[in-house]
MARBABA-683364 format. One record per residue (C-alpha): residue number from 0; x, y, z. Coordinates in steps of 0.02 Angstrom, whole numbers, plus 50000, padded with zeros to 5 digits. Last residue first. Layout:
<atoms>
     i      px      py      pz
   NUM       X       Y       Z
...
</atoms>
This chain:
<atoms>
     i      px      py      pz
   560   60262   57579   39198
   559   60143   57720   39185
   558   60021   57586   39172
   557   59965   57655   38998
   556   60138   57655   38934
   555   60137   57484   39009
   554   59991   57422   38917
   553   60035   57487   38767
   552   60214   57381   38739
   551   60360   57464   38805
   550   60524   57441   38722
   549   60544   57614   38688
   548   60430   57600   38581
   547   60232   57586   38554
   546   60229   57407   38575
   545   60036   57298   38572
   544   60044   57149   38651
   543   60011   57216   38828
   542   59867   57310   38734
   541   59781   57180   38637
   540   59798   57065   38797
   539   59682   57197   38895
   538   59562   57201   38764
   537   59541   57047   38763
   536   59491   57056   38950
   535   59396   57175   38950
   534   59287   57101   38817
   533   59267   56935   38901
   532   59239   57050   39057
   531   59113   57134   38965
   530   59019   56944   38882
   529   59017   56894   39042
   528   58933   57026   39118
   527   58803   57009   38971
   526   58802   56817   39005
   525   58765   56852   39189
   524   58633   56990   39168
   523   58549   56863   39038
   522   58557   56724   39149
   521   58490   56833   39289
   520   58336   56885   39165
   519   58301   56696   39096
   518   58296   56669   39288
   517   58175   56801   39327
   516   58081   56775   39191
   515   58062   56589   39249
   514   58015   56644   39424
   513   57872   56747   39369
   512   57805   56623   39238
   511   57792   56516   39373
   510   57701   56621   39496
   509   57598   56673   39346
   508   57544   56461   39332
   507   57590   56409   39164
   506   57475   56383   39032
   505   57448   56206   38940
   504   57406   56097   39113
   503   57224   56239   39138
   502   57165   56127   38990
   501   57097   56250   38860
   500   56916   56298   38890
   499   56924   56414   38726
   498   56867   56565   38826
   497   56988   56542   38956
   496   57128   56509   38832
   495   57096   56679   38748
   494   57088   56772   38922
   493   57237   56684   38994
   492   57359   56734   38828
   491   57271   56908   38845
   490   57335   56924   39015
   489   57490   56879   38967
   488   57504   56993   38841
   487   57449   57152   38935
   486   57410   57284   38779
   485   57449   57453   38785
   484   57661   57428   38776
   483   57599   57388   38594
   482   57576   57570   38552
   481   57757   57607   38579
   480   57802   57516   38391
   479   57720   57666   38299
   478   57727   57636   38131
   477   57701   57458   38108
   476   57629   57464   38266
   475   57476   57526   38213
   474   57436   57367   38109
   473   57503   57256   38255
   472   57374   57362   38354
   471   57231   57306   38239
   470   57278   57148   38229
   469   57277   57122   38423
   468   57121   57193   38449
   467   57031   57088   38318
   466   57083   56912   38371
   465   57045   56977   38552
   464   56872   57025   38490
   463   56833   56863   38390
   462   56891   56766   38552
   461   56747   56857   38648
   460   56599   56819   38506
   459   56671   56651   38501
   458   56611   56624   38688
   457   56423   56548   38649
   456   56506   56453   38545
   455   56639   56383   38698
   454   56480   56332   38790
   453   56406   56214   38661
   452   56563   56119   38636
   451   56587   56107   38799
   450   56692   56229   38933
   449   56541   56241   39047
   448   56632   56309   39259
   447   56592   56256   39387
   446   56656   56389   39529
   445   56717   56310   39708
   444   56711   56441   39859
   443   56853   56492   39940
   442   56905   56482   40128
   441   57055   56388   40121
   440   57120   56369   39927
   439   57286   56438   39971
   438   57332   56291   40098
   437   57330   56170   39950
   436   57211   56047   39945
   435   57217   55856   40013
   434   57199   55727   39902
   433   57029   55662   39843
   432   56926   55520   39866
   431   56907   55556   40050
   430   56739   55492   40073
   429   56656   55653   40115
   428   56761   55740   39979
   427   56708   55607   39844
   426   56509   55641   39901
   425   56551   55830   39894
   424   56607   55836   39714
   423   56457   55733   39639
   422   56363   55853   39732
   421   56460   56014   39669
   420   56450   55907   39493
   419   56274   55876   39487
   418   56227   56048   39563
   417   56335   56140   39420
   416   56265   56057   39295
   415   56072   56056   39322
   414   55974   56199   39384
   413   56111   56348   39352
   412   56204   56284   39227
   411   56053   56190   39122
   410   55988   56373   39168
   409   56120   56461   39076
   408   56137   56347   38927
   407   55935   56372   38890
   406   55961   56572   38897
   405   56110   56522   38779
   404   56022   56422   38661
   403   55953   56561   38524
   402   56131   56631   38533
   401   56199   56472   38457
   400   56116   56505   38313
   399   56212   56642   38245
   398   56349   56567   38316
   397   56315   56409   38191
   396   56269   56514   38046
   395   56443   56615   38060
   394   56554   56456   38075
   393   56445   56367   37929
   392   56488   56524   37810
   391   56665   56541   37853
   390   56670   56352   37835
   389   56617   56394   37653
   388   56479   56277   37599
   387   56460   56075   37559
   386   56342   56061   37473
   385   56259   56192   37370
   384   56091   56240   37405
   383   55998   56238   37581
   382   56078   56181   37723
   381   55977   56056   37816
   380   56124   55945   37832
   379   56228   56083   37899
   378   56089   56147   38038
   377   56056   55987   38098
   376   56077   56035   38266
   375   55982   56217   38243
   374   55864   56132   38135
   373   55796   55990   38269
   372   55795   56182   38398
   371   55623   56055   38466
   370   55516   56235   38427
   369   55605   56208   38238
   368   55568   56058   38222
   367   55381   56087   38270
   366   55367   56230   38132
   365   55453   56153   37992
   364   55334   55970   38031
   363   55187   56093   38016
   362   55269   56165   37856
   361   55280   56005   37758
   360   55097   55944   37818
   359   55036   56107   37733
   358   55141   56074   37584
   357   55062   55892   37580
   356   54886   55980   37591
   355   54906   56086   37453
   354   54967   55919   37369
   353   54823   55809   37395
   352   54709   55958   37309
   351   54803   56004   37169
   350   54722   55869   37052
   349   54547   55870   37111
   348   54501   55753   37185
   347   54339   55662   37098
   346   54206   55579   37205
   345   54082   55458   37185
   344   54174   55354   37073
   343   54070   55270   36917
   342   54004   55072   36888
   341   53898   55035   36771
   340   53728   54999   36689
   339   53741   55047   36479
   338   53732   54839   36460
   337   53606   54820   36595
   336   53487   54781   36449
   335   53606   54659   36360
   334   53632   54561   36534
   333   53780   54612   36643
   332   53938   54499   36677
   331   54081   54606   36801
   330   54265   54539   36792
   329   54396   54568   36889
   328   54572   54612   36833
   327   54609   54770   36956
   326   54471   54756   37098
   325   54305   54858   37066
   324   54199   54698   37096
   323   54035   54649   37078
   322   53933   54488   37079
   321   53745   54549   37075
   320   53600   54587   37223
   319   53613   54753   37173
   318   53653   54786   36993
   317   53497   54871   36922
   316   53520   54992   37044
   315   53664   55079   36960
   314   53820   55068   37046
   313   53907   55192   37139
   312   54081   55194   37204
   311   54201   55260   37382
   310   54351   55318   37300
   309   54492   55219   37271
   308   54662   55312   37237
   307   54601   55480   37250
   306   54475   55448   37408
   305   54627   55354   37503
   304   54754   55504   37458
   303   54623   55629   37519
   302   54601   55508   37666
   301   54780   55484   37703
   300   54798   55680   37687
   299   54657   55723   37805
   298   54735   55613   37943
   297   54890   55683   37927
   296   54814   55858   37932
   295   54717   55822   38096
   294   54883   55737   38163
   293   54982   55878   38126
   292   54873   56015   38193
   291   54887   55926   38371
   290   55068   55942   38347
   289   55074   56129   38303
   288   54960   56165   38432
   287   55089   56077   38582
   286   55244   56143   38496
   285   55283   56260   38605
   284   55245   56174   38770
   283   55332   56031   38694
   282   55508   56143   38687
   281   55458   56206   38875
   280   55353   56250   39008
   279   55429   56280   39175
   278   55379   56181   39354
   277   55419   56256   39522
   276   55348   56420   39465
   275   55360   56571   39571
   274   55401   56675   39433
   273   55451   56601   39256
   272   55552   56439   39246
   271   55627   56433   39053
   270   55676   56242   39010
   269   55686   56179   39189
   268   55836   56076   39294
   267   55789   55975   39441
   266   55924   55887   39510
   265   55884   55816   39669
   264   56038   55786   39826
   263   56004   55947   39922
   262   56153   55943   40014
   261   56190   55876   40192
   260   56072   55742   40157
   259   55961   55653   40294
   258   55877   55491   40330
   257   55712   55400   40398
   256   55650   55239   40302
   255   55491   55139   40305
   254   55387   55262   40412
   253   55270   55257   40555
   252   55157   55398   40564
   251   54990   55341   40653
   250   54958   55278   40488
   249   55090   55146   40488
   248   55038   55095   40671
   247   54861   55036   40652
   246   54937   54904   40541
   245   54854   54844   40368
   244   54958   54999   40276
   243   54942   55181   40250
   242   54874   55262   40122
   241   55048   55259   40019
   240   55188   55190   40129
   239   55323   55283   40168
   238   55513   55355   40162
   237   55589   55510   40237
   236   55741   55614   40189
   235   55775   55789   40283
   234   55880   55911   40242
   233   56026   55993   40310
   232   56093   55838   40412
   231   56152   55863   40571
   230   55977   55790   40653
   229   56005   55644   40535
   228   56149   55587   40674
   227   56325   55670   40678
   226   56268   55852   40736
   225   56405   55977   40712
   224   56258   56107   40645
   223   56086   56075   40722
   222   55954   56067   40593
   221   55785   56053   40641
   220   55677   56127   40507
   219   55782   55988   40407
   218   55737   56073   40212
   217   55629   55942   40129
   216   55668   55779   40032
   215   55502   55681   40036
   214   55465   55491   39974
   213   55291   55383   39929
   212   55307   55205   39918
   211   55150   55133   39818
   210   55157   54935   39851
   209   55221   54796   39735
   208   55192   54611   39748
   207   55372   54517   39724
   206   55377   54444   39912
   205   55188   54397   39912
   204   55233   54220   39946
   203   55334   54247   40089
   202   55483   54320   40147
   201   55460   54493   40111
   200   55275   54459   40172
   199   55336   54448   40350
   198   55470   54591   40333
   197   55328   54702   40292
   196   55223   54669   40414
   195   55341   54668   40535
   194   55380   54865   40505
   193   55565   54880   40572
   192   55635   54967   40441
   191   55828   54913   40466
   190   55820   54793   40330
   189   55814   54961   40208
   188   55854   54926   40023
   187   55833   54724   40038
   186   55660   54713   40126
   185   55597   54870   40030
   184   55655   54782   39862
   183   55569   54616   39937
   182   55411   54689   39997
   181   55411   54770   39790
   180   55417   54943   39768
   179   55303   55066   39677
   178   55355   55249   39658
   177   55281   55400   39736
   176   55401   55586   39732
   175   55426   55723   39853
   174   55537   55846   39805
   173   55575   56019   39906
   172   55735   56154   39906
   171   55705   56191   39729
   170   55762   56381   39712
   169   55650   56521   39686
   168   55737   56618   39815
   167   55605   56593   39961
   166   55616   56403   39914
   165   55510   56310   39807
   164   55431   56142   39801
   163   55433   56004   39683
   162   55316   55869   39646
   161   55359   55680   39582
   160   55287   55540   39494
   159   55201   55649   39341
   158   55353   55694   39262
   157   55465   55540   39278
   156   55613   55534   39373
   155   55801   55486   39336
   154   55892   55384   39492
   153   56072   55441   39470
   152   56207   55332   39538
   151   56384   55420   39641
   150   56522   55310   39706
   149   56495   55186   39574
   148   56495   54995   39678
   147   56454   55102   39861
   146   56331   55213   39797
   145   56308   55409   39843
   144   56129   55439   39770
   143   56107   55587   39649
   142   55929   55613   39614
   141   55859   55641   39457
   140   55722   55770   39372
   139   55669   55858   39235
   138   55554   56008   39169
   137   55489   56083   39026
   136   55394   55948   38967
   135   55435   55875   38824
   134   55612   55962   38815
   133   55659   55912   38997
   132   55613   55766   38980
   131   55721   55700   38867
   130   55860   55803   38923
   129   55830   55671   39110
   128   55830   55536   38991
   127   55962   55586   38894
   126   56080   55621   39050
   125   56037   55462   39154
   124   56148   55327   39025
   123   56294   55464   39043
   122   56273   55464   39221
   121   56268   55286   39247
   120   56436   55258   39362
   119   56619   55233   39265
   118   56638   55371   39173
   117   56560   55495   39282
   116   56691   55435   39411
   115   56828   55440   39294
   114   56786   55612   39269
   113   56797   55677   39447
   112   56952   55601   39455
   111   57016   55704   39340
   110   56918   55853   39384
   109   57003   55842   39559
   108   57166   55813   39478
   107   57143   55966   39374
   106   57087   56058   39540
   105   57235   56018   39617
   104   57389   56066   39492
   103   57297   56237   39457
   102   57306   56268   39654
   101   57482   56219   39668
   100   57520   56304   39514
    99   57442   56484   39598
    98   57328   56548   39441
    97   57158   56520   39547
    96   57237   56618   39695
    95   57243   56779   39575
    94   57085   56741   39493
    93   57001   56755   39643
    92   56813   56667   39598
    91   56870   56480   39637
    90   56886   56363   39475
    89   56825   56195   39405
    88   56793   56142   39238
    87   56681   56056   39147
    86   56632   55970   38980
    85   56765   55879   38929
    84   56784   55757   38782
    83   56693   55604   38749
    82   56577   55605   38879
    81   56475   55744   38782
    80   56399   55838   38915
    79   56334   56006   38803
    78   56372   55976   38635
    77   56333   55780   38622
    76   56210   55771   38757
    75   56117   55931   38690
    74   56116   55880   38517
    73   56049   55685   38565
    72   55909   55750   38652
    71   55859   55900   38534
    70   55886   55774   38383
    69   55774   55639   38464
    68   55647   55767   38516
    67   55633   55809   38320
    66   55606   55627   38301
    65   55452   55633   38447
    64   55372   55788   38360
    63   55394   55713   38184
    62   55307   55548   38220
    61   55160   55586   38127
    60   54991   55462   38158
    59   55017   55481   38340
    58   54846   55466   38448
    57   54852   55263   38486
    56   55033   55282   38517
    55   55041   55163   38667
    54   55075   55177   38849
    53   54987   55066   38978
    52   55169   54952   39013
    51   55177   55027   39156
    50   55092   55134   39270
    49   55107   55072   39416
    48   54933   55086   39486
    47   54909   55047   39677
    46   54834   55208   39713
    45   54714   55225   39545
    44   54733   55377   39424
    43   54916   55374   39409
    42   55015   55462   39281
    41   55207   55428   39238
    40   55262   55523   39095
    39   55395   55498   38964
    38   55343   55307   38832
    37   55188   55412   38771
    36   55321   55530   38678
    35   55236   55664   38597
    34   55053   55645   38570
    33   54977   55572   38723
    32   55126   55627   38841
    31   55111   55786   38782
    30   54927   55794   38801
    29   54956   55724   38973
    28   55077   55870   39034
    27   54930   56009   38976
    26   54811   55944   39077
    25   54940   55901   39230
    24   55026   56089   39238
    23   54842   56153   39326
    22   54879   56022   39461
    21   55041   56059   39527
    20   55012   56171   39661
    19   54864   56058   39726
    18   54977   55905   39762
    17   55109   56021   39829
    16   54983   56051   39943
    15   54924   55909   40001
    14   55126   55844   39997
    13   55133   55985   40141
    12   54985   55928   40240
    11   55045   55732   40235
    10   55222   55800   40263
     9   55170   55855   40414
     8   55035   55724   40476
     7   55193   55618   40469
     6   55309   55743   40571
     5   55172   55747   40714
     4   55167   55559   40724
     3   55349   55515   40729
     2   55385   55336   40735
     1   55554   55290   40630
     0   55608   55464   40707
</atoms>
């Protein structure tokens, strides 16, 4: 496939078009970039530009957008994927199967592992970034690479250096992205390539000169299950040069690099996709007028404060051509007849004026906080009045909020989560970094499942009703004791530590449970049998030692004897 004409006027067509699918989102991407965060965004207008280094904040003269995306970065990492604590779980969708010990016992090894891998690779480095850009511009992107060092590396994109492409379910199946490489990077990455031009200039002078790589992950139109070579692979991975290069044979469709994945290997979460979309406004989107505003109103304020403090000044004509100064200290000579000749300020402020605008300023920077959710994770030290409150208070205004995020939680789920730890889960398998399941887990499908900090507020709602069920029946049961054969204890017990995303190691398995109530039961049968022969049996002495005459003790008159 290395030379594959037909495929490379292919993705040549297709990239066309994603090309064209994604311009109306480019206007709108660039102001953000401009006014935001300059440093997120990667926009080329010549082929061989990079890109860096260009970004400045020419057009930012109020930070407030880029500090409230600080606090909606740093928020979701911390509640969402903190890698202190943890954040997943995994599962299989029969409950019955799922509370087997063997099968508990596995999949907390597997998340163990699992863990230690995240810990050790650049995931938690990749995160912010890719949360970064997701609330400037709606969308983000990374691919998961297996690596030999980490087992798994993320490679973070830039909006701008990449296009997506739907699937008939509205699910990315498509990414094609451009990125500069050096001769030497291409040279190291992929020594197989086979292009001599390259490998010439790899080893010469121009070894460090960077070229525009351009690179496409689409669905393998030629898949062929049980295959072992790239035509076995699910989707296809191919690698080339931008424009073609000096040889007749790169644009006659040789390429760089040809591979395969058997998953889809990109995560692309967005904010709120809508439709057909591959791209989905977000938090920036929002706040896009509000920041413009800012600026204009920033810049009004310095000059309201400027025109206050030292206004622009006129001087009688008899002065010009004269030493003057307006500085503090100086001092002006005039002549007896220029005596009444001064100096006065052409303007003056009035006294409200500088701080109608202030409040204005103050509720600009409300309103693009609050479209970055910068209150809603810095909801206690925003807290109006007293410090500090009730916690009942502070419980009830955090899952008040918390409801606001949980469209957001679903789709960081759906588009970014669960992918990165399914992949993260089948690169271990392939390499055989985990231990062989349990026979009972043949055939089921693997659930991930959000037990952070983040997730379990969503779920207070749920332990709030089991809380309130089970007081209300202990109030009933205070006269009527049979109501409490209505509730199922143990399932309630599974329910409550579900929703807090206990460890699955604190409950026991129902198998177990099972076979320890049935031993607790047989040593109860046994000690109450026991306890009736011991009884029996005293008994029995009482009455031999008991006479009732004739010489004959109890027993025997019993006996007959």
């Amino acid at each position: 496939m290395a030379h594959d004409p037909a495929l490379r006027r292919h993705i040549d067509a297709r990239l066309n078009v994603l090309k064209r699918q994604r311009q109306s989102w480019e206007p709108s991407w660039r102001e953000l970039s401009r006014l935001v965060n300059p440093r997120r965004g990667q926009f080329f207008s010549s082929p061989n530009q990079g890109g860096r280094g260009a970004q400045a904040n020419t057009a930012i003269l109020d930070p407030t957008a880029l500090f409230a995306l600080r606090t909606l970065v740093a928020g979701l990492m911390s509640g969402v994927t903190s890698p202190a604590r943890p954040w997943f779980r995994l599962s299989i969708p029969d409950r019955r199967v799922a509370s087997l010990a063997p099968v508990k016992v596995w999949l907390d090894e597997c998340v163990e592992r699992m863990r230690m891998v995240f810990n050790a690779g650049n995931l938690y480095s990749a995160l912010p970034l890719i949360y970064e850009e997701l609330g400037q511009f709606g969308t983000g992107c990374a691919i998961v690479e297996f690596d030999r060092e980490d087992v798994i590396r993320l490679y973070t994109l830039s909006t701008g250096e990449y296009w997506l492409g739907l699937d008939w379910r509205g699910r990315v199946d498509t990414l094609a992205r451009r990125f500069m490489y050096s001769y030497r990077q291409i040279e190291a990455r992929w020594p197989e390539h086979g292009i001599a031009e390259i490998s010439e200039r790899a080893r010469g002078a121009d070894a460090d000169t960077e070229i525009a790589v351009l690179h496409m992950i689409e669905p393998n139109t030629g898949y062929e299950k049980g295959r072992l070579d790239q035509t076995g692979k699910r989707f296809r991975s191919v690698y080339w040069r931008e424009g073609g290069g000096q040889s007749a044979g790169d644009m006659d469709g040789e390429f760089i690099h040809c591979g395969g994945y058997s998953q889809f290997p990109a995560l692309t979460p967005r904010w709120s996709p809508i439709g057909n979309d591959a791209y989905s406004k977000g938090p920036g989107h929002d706040a896009l007028p509000d920041v413009k505003s800012l600026q204009i109103l920033k810049k009004r304020e310095h000059n309201a404060v400027d025109k206050h403090v030292n206004p622009p000044m006129g001087a009688h004509v008899s002065l010009r051509g004269s030493a003057s100064s307006v500085l503090p200290g100086a001092i002006n000579y005039f002549t007896t007849q220029e005596r009444g000749a001064g100096m006065w300020p052409l303007y003056q402020t009035a006294p409200g004026a500088i701080a109608e605008v202030e409040r204005l300023v103050s509720r600009t920077q409300a309103t693009i906080k609050s479209a970055f959710f910068a209150d809603l994770f810095l909801m206690i030290s925003d807290m109006d009045g007293v410090q500090p409150r009730s916690q009942l208070e502070i419980s009830a205004r955090r899952e008040e909020k918390m409801q606001m995020l949980g469209p957001v939680l679903e789709n960081l789920h759906d588009d970014l989560l669960q992918p990165l730890v399914q992949r993260t889960f089948g690169i271990m398998a392939e390499h055989g970094l985990f231990s062989p399941p349990p026979p009972e887990l043949h055939g089921y499908p693997l659930d991930v499942e959000l037990i952070s900090i983040l997730a379990q507020a969503q779920k207070a709602a749920d332990l709030g009703t089991v809380e309130r069920l089970w007081a209300f029946a202990g109030s009933i049961s205070a006269t009527r004791p049979e109501v409490l054969d209505k509730l199922n204890a143990d399932e309630s017990i599974d329910v409550y530590a579900d929703k807090l995303g206990a460890p699955a190691s604190i409950t026991l398995a129902d198998d177990v449970v099972a076979q320890l109530r049935a031993a607790r039961a047989l040593r109860a049968e046994t000690t109450q049998a026991l306890q009736a022969a011991s009884a029996l049996a005293e008994g029995a002495k009482t009455l031999s030692e008991t006479e009732v005459g004739g010489g004959r003790n109890a027993l025997q008159s019993v006996l007959g004897a």
